[in-house]
MMTF fields as JSON, N, C-alpha, C and O atoms, coordinates in Angstrom:
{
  "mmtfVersion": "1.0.0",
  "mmtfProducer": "UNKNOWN",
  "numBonds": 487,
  "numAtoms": 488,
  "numGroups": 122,
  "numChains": 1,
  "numModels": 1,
  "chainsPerModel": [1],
  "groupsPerChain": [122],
  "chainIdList": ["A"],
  "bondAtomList": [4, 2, 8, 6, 12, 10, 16, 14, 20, 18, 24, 22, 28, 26, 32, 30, 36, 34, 40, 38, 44, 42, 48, 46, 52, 50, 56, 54, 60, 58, 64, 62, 68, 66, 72, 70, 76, 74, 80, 78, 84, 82, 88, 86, 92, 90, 96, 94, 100, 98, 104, 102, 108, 106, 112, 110, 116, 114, 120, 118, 124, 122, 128, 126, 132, 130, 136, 134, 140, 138, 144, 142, 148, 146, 152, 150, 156, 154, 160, 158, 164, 162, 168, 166, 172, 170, 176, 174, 180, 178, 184, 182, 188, 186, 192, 190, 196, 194, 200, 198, 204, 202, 208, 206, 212, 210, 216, 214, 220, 218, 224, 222, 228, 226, 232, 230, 236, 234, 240, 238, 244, 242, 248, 246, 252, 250, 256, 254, 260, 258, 264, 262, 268, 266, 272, 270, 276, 274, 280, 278, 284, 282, 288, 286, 292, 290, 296, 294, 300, 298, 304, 302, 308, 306, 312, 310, 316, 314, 320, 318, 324, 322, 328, 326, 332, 330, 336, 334, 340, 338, 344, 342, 348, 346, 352, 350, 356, 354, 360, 358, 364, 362, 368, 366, 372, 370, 376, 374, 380, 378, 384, 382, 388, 386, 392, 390, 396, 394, 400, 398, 404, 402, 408, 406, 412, 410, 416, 414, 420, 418, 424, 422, 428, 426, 432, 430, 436, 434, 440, 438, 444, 442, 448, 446, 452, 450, 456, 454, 460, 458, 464, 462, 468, 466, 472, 470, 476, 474, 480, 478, 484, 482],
  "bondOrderList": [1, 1, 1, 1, 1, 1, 1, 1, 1, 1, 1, 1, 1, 1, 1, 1, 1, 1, 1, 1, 1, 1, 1, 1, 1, 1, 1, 1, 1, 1, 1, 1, 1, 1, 1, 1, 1, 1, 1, 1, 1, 1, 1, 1, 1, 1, 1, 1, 1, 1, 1, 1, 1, 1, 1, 1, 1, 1, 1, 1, 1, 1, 1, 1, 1, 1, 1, 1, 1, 1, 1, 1, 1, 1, 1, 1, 1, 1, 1, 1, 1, 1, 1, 1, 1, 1, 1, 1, 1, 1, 1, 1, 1, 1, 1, 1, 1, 1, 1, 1, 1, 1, 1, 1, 1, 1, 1, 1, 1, 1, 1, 1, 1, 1, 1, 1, 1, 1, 1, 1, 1],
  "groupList": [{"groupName": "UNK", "atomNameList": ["N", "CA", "C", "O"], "elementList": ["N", "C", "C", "O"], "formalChargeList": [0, 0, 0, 0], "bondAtomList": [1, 0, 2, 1, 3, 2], "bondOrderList": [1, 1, 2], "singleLetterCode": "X", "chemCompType": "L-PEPTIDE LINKING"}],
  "groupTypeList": [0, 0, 0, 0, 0, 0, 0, 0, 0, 0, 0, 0, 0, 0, 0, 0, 0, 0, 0, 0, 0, 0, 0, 0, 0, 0, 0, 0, 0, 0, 0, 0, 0, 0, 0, 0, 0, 0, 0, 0, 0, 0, 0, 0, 0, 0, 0, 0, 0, 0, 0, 0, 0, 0, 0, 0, 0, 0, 0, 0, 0, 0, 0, 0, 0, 0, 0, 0, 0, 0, 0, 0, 0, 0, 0, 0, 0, 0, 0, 0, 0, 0, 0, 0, 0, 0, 0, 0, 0, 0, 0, 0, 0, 0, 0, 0, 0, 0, 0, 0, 0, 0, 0, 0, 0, 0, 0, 0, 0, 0, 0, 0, 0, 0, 0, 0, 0, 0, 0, 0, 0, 0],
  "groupIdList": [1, 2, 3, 4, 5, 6, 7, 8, 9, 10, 11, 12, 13, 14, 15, 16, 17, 18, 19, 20, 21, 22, 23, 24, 25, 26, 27, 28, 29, 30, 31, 32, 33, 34, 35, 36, 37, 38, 39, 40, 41, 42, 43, 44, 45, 46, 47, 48, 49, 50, 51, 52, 53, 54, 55, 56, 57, 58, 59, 60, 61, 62, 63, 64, 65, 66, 67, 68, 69, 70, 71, 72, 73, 74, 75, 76, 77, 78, 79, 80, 81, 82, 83, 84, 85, 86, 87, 88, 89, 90, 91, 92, 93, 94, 95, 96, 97, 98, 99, 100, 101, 102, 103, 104, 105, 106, 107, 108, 109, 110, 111, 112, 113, 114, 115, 116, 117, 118, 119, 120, 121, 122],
  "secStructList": [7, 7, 7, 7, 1, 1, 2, 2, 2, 2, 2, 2, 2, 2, 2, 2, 2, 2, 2, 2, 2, 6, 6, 6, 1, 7, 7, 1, 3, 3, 3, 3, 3, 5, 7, 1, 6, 6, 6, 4, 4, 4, 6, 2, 2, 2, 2, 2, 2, 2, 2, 2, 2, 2, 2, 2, 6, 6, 6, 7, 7, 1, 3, 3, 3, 7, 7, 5, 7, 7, 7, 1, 7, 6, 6, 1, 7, 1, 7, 3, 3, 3, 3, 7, 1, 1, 7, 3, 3, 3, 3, 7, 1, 7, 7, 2, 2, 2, 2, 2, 2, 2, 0, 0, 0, 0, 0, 6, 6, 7, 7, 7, 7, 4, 4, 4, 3, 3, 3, 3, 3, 7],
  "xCoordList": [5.919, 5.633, 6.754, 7.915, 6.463, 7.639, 7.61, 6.682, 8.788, 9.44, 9.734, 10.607, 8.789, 9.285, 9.305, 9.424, 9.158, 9.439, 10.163, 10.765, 10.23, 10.82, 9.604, 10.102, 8.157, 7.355, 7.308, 7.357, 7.181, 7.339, 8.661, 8.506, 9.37, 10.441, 10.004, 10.314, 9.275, 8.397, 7.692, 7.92, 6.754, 5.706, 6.036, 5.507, 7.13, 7.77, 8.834, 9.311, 9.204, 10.044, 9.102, 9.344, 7.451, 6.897, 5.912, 5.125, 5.82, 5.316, 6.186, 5.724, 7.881, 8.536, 8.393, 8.324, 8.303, 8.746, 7.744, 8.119, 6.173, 4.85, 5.376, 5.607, 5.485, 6.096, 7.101, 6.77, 8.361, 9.224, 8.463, 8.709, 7.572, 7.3, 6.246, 6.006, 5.578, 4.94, 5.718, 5.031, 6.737, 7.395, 8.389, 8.788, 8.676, 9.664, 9.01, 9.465, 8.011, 7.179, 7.217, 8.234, 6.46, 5.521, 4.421, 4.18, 3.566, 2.359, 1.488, 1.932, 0.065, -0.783, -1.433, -2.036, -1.014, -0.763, 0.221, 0.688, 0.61, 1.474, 1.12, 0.354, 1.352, 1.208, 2.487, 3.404, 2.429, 3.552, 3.2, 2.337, 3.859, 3.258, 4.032, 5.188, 3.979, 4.677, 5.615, 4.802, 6.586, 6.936, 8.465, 9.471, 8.189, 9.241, 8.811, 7.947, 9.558, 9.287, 8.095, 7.79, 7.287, 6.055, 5.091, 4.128, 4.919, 4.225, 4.849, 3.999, 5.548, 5.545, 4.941, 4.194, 5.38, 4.761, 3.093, 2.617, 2.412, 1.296, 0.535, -0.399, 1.172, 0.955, 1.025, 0.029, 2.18, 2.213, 2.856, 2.574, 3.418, 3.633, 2.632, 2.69, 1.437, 0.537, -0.533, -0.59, -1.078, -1.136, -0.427, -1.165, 0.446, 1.876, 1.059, 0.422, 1.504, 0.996, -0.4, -0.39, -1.223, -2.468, -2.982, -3.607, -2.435, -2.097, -1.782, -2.438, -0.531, 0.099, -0.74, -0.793, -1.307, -2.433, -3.623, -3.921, -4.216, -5.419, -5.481, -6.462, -4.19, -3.312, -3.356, -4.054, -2.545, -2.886, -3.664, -3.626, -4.52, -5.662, -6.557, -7.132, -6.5, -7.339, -6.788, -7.302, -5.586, -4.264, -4.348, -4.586, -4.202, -4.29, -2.677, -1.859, -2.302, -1.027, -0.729, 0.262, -1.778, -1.384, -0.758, -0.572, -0.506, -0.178, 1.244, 1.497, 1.995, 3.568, 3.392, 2.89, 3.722, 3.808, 5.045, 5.752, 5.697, 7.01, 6.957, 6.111, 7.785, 7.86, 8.54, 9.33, 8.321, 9.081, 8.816, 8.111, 9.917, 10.169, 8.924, 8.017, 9.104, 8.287, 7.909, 8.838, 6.641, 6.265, 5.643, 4.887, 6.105, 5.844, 4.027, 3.565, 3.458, 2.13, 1.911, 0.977, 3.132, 2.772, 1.631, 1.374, 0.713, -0.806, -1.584, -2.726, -1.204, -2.195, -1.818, -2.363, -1.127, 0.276, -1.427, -2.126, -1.318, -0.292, -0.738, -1.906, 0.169, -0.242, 0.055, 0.86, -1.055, -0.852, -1.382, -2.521, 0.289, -0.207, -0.608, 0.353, -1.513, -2.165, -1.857, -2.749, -0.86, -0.636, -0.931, -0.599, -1.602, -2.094, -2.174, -3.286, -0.729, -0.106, 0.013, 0.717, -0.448, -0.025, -1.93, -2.442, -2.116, -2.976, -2.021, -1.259, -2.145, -1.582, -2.729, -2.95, -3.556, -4.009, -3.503, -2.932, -3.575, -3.464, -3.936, -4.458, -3.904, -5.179, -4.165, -3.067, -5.378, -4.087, -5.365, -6.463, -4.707, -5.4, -5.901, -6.962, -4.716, -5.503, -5.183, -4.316, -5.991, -6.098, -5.989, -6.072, -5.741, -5.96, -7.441, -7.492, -8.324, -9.965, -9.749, -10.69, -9.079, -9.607, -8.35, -8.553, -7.243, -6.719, -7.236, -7.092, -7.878, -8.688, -10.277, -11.057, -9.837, -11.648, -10.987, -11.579, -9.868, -9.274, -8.649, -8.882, -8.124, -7.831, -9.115, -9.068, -10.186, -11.389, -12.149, -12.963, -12.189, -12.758, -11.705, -12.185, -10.458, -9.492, -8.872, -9.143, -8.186, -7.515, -8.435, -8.286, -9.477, -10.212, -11.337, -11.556, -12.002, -13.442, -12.581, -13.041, -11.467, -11.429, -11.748, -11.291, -12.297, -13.352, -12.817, -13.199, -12.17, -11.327, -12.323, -13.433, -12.119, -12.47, -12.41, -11.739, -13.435, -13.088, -12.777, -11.93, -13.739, -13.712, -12.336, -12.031, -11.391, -9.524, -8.983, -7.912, -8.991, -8.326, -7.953, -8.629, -6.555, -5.655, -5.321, -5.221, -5.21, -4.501, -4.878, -4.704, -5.048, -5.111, -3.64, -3.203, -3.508, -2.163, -2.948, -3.379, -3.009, -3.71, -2.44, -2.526],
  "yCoordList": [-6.318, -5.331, -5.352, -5.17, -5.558, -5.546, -4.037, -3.459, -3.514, -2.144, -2.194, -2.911, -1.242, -0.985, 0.294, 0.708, 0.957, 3.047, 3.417, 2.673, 4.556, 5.53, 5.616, 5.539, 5.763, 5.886, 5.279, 5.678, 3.806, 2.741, 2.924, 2.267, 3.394, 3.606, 4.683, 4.754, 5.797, 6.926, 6.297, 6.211, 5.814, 4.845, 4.206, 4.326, 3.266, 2.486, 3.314, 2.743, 4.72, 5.654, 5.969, 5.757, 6.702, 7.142, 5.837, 6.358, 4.923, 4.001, 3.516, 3.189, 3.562, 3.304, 4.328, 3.966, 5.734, 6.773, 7.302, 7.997, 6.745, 6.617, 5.836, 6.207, 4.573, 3.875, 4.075, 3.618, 4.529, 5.302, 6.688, 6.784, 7.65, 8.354, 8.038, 8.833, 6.428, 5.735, 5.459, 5.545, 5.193, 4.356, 5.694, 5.366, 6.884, 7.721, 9.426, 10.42, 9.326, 10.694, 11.528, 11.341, 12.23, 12.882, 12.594, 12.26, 12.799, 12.38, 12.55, 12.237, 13.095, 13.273, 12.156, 12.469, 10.764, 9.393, 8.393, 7.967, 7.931, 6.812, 5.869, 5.946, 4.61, 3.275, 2.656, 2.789, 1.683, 0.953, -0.595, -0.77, -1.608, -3.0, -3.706, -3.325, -4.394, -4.974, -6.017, -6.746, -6.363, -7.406, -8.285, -8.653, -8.405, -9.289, -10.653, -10.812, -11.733, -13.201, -13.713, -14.861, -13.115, -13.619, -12.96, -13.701, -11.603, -11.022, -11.763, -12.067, -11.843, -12.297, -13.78, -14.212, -14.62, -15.701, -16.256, -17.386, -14.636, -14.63, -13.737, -13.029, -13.856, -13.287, -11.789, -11.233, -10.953, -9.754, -9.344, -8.344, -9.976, -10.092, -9.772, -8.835, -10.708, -10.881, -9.064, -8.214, -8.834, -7.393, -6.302, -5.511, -6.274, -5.333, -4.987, -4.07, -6.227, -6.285, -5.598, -4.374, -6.005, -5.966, -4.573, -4.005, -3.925, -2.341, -1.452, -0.514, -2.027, -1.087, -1.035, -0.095, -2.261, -2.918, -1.523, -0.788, -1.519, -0.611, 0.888, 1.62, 1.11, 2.603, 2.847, 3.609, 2.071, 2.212, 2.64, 3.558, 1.687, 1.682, 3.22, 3.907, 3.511, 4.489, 5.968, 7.027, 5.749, 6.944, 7.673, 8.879, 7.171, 7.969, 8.275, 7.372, 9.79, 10.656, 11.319, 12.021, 10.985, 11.623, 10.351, 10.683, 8.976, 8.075, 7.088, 6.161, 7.609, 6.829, 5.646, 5.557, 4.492, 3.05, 2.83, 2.718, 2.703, 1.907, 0.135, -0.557, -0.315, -1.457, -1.338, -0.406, -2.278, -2.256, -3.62, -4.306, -3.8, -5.205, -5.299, -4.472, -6.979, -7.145, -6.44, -6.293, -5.684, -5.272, -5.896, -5.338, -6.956, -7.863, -8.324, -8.758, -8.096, -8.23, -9.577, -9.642, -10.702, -11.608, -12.481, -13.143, -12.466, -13.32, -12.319, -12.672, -10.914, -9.96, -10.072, -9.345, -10.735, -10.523, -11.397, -12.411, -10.527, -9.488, -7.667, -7.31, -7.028, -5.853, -4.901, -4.942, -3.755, -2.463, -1.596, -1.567, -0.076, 0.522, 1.981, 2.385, 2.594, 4.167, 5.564, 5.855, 6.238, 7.371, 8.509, 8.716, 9.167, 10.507, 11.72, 11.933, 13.028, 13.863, 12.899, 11.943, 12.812, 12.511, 10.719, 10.371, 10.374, 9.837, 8.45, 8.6, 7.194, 6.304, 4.976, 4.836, 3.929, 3.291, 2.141, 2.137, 0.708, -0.21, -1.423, -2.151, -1.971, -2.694, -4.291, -4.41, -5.714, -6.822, -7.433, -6.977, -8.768, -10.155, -9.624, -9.959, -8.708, -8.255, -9.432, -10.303, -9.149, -10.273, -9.149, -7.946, -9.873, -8.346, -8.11, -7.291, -8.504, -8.052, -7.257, -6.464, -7.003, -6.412, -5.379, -4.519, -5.366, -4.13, -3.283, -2.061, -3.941, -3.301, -2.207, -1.28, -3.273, -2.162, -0.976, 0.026, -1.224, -0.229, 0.931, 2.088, 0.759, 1.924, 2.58, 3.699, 1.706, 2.236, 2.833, 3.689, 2.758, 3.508, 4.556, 5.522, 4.245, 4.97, 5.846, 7.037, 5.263, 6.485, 7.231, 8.45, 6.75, 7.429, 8.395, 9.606, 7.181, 8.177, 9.091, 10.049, 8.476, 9.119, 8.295, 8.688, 7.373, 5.936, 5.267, 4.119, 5.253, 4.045, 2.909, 3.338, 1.699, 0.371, -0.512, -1.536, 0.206, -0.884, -1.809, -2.001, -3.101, -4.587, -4.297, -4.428, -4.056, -4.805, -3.839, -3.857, -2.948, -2.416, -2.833, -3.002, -2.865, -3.754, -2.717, -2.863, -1.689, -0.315, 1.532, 1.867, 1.909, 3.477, 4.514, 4.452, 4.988, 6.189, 7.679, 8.052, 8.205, 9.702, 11.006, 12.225],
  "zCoordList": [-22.762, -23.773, -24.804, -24.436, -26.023, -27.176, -27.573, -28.139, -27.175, -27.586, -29.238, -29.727, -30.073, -31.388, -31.85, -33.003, -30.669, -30.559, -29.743, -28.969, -29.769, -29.425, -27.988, -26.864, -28.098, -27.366, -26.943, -25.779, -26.973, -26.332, -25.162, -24.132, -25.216, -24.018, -23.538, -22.349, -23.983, -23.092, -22.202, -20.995, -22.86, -21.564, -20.638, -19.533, -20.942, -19.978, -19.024, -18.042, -19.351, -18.587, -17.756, -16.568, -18.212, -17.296, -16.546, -15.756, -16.574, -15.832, -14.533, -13.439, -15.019, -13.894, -13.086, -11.912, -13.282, -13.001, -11.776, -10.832, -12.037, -11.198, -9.932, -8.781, -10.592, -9.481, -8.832, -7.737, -8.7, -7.972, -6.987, -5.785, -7.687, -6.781, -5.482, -4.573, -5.656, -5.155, -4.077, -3.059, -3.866, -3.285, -2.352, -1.234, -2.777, -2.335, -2.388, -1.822, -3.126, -3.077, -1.681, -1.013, -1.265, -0.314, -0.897, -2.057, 0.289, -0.032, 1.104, 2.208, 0.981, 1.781, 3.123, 4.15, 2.602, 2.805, 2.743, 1.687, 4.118, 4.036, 4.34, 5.3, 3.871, 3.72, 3.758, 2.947, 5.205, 4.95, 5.449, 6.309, 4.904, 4.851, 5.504, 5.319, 6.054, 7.133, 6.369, 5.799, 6.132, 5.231, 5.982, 5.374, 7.305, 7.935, 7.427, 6.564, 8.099, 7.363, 8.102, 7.779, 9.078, 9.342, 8.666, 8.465, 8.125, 7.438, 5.65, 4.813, 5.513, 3.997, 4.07, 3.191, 5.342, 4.928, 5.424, 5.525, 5.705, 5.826, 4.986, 5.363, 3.407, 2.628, 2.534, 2.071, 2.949, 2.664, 1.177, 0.516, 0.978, -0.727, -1.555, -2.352, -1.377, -2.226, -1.745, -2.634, -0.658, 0.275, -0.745, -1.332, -0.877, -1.509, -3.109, -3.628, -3.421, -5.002, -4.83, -4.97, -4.638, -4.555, -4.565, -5.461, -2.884, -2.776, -4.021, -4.474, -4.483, -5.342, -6.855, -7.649, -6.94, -8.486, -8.493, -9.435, -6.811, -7.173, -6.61, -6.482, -6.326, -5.858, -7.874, -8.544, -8.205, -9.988, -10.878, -11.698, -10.548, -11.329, -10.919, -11.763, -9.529, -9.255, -9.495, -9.137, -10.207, -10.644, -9.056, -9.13, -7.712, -6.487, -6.642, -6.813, -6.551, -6.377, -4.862, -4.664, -3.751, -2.95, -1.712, -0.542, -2.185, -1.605, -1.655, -2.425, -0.626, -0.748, -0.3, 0.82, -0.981, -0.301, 0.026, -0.976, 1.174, 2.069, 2.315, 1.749, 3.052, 3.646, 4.809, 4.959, 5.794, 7.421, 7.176, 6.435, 8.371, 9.352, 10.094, 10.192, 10.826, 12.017, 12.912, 13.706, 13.351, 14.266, 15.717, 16.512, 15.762, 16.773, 17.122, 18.177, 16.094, 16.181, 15.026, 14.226, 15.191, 13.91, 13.809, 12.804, 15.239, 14.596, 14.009, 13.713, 13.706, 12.905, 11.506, 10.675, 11.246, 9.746, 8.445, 8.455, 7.853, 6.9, 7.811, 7.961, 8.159, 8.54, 7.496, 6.566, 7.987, 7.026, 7.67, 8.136, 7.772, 8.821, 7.938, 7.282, 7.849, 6.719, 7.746, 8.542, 7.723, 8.157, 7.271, 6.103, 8.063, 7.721, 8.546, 9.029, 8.964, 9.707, 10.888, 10.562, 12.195, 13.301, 13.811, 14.875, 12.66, 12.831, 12.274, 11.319, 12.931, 12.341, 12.45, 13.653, 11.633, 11.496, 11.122, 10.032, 11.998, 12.044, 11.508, 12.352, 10.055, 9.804, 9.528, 8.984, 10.365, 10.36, 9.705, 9.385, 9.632, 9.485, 7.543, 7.015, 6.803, 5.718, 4.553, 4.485, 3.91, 2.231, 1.237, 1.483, -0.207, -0.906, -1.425, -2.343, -1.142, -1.563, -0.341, -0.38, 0.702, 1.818, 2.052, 2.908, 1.478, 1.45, 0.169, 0.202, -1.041, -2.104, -1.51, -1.726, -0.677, 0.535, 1.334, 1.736, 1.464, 2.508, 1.684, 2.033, 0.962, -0.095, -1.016, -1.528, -1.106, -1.843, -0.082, -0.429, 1.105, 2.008, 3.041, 3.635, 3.118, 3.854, 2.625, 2.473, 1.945, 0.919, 0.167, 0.237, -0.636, -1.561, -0.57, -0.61, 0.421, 0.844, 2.4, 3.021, 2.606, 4.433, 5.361, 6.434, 5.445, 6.121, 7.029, 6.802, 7.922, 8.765, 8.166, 7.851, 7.99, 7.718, 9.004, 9.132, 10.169, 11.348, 11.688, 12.56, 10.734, 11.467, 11.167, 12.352, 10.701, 10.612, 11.014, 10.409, 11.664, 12.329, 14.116, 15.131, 13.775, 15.025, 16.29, 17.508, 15.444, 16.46, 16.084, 14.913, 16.43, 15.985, 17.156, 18.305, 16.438, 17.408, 17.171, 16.08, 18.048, 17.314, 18.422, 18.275]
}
């Protein structure tokens, strides 16, 4: 983006500023992505991005995204685990068309997204 305002550094203040509370908020929802070196090199990078692209687009405010280490589950990698109060959901083997399904049926509708779900904690 070529800055030639004053507004132009508004926008870009409050665009970082989304993203920070994304990342460090409260929030009705947590999301955290597994990103040890078997999850990154089973594409949790690409998972991450992806997450955070249509958390965006859908302006969702009630959702903090984190990162963790290996959870010792690396043939499920890329993992992503969706906490909500004392409910924790497990979803592996994800792509990002399929963490894009999981945030359009778990964050937006409420939906667990079965087939990829690895684990549930209740």
């Amino acid at each position: 983006m070529k800055i030639t305002s004053i507004d132009d550094l508004k926008k870009i203040k409050d665009e970082a500023q989304k993203m920070t509370a994304l990342r460090e908020g409260q929030a009705e929802f947590k999301v955290i992505v597994c990103m040890g070196t078997c999850g990154i090199a089973a594409g949790a990078r690409q998972v991450m991005s992806a997450l955070l692209d249509e958390i965006g687009k859908r302006g969702l405010t009630n959702v903090t995204v984190t990162q963790a280490g290996c959870i010792g589950l690396c043939d499920r990698e890329p993992l992503v685990s969706v906490e909500k109060g004392n409910e924790k959901v497990f979803y592996g083997d994800l792509t990002t068309e399929k963490v894009r399904q999981v945030v359009a049926s778990h964050l937006v509708n409420g939906q667990i997204q079965g087939e990829w779900v690895v684990h549930v904690e209740r």
